[in-house]
C-alpha positions as CSV (number, residue, x, y, z in Angstrom):
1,X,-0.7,-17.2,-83.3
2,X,1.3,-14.7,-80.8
3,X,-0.7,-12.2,-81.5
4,X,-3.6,-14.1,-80.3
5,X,-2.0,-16.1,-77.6
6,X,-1.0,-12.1,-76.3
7,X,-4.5,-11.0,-76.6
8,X,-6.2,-13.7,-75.1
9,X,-3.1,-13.4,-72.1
10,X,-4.3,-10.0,-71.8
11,X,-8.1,-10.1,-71.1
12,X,-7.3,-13.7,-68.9
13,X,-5.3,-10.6,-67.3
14,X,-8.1,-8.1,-67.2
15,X,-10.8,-10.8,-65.9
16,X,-8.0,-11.7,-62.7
17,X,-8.0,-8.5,-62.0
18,X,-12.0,-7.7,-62.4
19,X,-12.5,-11.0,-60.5
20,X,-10.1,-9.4,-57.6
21,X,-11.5,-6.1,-57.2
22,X,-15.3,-7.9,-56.8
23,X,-13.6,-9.9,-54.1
24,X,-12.3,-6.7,-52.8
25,X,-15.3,-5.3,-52.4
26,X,-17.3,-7.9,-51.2
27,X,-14.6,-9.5,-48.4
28,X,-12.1,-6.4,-47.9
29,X,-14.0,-5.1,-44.6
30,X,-13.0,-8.6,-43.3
31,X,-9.5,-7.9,-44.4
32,X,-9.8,-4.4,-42.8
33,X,-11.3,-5.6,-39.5
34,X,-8.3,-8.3,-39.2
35,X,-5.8,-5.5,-39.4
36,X,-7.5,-3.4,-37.2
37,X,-8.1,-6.2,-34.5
38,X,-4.1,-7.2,-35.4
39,X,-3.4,-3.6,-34.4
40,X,-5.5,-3.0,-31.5
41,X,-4.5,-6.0,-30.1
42,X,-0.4,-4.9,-29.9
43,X,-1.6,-1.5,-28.7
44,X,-3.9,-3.1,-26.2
45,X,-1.2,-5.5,-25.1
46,X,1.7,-3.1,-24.6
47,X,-0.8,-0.7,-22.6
48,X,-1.4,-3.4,-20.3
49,X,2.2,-4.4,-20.6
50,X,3.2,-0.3,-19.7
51,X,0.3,-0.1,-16.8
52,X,1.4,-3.8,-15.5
53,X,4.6,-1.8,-14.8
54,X,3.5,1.3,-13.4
55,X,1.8,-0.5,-10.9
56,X,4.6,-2.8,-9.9
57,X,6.7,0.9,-9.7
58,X,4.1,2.4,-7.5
59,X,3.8,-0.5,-5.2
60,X,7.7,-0.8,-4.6
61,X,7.5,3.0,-3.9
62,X,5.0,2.9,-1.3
63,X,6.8,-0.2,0.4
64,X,10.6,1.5,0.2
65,X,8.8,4.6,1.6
66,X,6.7,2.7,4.2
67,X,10.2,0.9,5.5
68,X,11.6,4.3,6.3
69,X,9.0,5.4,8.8
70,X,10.6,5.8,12.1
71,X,8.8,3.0,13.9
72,X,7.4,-0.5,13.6
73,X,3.9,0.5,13.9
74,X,3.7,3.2,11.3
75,X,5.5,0.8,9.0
76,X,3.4,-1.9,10.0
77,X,0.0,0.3,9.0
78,X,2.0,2.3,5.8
79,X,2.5,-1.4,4.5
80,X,-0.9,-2.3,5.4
81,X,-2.5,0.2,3.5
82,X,-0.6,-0.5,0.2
83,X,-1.3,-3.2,-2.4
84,X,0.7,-6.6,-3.2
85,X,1.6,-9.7,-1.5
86,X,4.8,-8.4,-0.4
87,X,3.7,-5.3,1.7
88,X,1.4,-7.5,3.4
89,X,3.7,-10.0,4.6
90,X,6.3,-7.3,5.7
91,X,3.1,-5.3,7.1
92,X,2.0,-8.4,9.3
93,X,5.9,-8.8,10.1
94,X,5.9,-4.9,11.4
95,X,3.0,-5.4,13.5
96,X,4.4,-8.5,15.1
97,X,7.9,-6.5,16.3
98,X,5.5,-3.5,17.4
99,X,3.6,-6.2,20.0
100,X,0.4,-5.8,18.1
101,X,0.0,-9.8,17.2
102,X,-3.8,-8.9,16.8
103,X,-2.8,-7.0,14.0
104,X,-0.5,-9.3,12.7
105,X,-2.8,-12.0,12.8
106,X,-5.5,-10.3,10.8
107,X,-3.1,-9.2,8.3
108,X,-2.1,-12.4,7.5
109,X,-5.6,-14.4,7.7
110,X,-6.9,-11.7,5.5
111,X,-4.0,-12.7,3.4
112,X,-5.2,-16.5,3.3
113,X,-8.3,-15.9,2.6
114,X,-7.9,-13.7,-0.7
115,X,-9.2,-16.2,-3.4
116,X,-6.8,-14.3,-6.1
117,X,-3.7,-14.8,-3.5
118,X,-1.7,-17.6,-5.0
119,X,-2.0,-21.0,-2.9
120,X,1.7,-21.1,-2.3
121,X,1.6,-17.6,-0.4
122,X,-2.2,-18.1,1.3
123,X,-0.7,-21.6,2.8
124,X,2.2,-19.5,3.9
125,X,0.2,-16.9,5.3
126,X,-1.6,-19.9,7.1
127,X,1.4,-21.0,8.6
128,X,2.8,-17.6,10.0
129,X,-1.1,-16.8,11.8
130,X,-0.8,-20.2,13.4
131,X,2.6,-19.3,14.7
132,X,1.5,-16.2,16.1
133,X,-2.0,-16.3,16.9
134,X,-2.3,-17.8,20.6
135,X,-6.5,-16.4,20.3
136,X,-7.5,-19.9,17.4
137,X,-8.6,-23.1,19.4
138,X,-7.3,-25.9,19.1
139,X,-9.9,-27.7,17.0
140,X,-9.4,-24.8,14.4
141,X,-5.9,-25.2,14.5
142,X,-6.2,-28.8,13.8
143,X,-8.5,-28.1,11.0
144,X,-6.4,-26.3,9.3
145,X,-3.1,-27.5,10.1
146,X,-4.6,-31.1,8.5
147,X,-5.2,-29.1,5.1
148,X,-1.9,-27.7,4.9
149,X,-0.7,-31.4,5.4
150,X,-2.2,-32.4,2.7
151,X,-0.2,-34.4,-0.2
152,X,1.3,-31.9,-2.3
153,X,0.7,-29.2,-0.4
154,X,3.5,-26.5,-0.1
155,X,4.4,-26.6,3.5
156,X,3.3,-29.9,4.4
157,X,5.8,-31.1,6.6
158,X,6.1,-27.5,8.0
159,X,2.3,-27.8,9.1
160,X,3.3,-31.6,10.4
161,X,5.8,-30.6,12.8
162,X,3.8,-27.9,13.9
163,X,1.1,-30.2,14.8
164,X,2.9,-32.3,16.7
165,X,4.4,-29.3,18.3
166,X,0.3,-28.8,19.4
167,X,0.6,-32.8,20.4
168,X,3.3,-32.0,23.1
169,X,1.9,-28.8,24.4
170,X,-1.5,-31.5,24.6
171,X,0.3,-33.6,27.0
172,X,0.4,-36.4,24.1
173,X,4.0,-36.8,24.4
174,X,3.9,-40.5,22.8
175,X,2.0,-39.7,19.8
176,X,4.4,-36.4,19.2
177,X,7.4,-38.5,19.0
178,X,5.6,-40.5,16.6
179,X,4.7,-37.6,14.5
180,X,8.3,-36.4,15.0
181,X,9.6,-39.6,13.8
182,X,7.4,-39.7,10.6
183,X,9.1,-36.0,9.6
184,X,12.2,-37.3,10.1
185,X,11.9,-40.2,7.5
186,X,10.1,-37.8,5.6
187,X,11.8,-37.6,1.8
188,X,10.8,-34.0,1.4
189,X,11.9,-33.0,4.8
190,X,15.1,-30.3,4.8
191,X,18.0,-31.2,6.5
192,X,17.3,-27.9,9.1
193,X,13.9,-29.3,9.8
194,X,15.3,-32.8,10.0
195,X,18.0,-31.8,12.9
196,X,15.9,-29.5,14.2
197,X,13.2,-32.3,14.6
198,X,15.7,-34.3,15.6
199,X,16.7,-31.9,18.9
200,X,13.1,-32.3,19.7
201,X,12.7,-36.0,19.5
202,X,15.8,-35.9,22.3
203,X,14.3,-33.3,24.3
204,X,11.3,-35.4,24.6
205,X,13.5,-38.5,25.7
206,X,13.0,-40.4,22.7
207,X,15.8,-41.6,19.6
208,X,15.7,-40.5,16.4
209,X,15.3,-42.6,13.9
210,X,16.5,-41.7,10.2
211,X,16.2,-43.6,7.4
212,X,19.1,-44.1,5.7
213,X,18.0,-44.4,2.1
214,X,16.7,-40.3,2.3
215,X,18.6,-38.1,0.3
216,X,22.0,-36.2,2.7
217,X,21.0,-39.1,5.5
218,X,24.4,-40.1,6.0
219,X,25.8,-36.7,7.1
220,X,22.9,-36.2,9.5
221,X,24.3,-36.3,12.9
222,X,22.1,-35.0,15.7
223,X,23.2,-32.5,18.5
224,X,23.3,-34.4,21.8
């Protein structure tokens, strides 16, 4: 009996591995491709990984060496002329201290308009051309000064007070100091904006008015 319980262990052993090697050669170029695909894909992903990184080197380079240029307008055009987010916010900044608020301007609307430009930093961009750029009427700037006050928008209340900024150089003095007001009791206003809105309530000979359930409301004092 152990003899033939050993024999019969042995060719159940010979047809596992017969069985194996047909699967081997009928499925292993799946098995192949898998590994290769497993390796390409680290190799692929540490290239892009290494060049992700180069890039990121080369563009702090060319913004440390356009920041040592003797004067605001060549640092203002070096910045311009090299890649990232960054160097065009410092670029636009550049050209504003060399006068050129042209310059300036289109830096930053450029900036606002890049579809690949996250929305947090085209709003911003947004909100620094409006501040700067005396040349957009006022019905543009109310267009776009009612997007960026949209709910959840980044700078809502920023793009709010700059409004009613618009309202008071209108004329409207009433419906500032309304707008003025709503900031003020505004949950997701700052405590800077809130005194700063605040000083411009009093300048415009009105009282401001903060609710005292918002968050730091009870240290709020206003300068007289």
């Amino acid at each position: 009996m152990s003899n033939t319980d050993g024999f019969i262990a042995e060719v159940e052993e010979e047809l596992r591995r017969d069985r194996f090697a047909a699967l081997l050669r009928r499925y292993g170029w799946i098995a192949a491709l898998a590994v290769i695909a497993l390796v390409g894909g680290t190799a692929w992903n540490e290239y892009r990984k290494a060049a992700i990184e180069t890039a990121a080197e080369a563009r702090g380079d060319a913004i440390n060496a356009a920041l040592t240029l003797p004067s605001a307008g060549a640092r203002a055009q070096a910045l311009a002329d090299a890649d990232g987010i960054l160097a065009a916010f410092l670029a636009a900044s550049e050209f504003q201290s060399a006068g050129d608020l042209d310059g300036a301007a289109d830096i930053l609307a450029a900036l606002a308009a890049d579809p690949d430009t996250p929305v947090l930093y085209r709003d911003l961009a947004q909100i620094k051309r409006l501040a700067i750029d005396t040349g957009t009427s006022p019905e543009e700037r109310a267009l776009v000064l009612s997007a960026l006050s949209a709910p959840g928008a980044p700078y809502r209340t920023v793009a709010e007070e700059m409004a009613a900024l618009d309202l008071i150089a209108a004329g409207e003095t009433e419906d500032a100091i309304a707008a003025l007001q709503s900031i003020l009791q505004d949950a997701e206003a700052s405590q800077v904006q809130r005194r700063r809105v605040s000083e411009v309530i009093i300048a415009l000979g009105g009282t401001p008015e903060l609710a005292s359930a918002l968050p730091g409301a009870s240290g709020f004092v206003p300068s007289e």
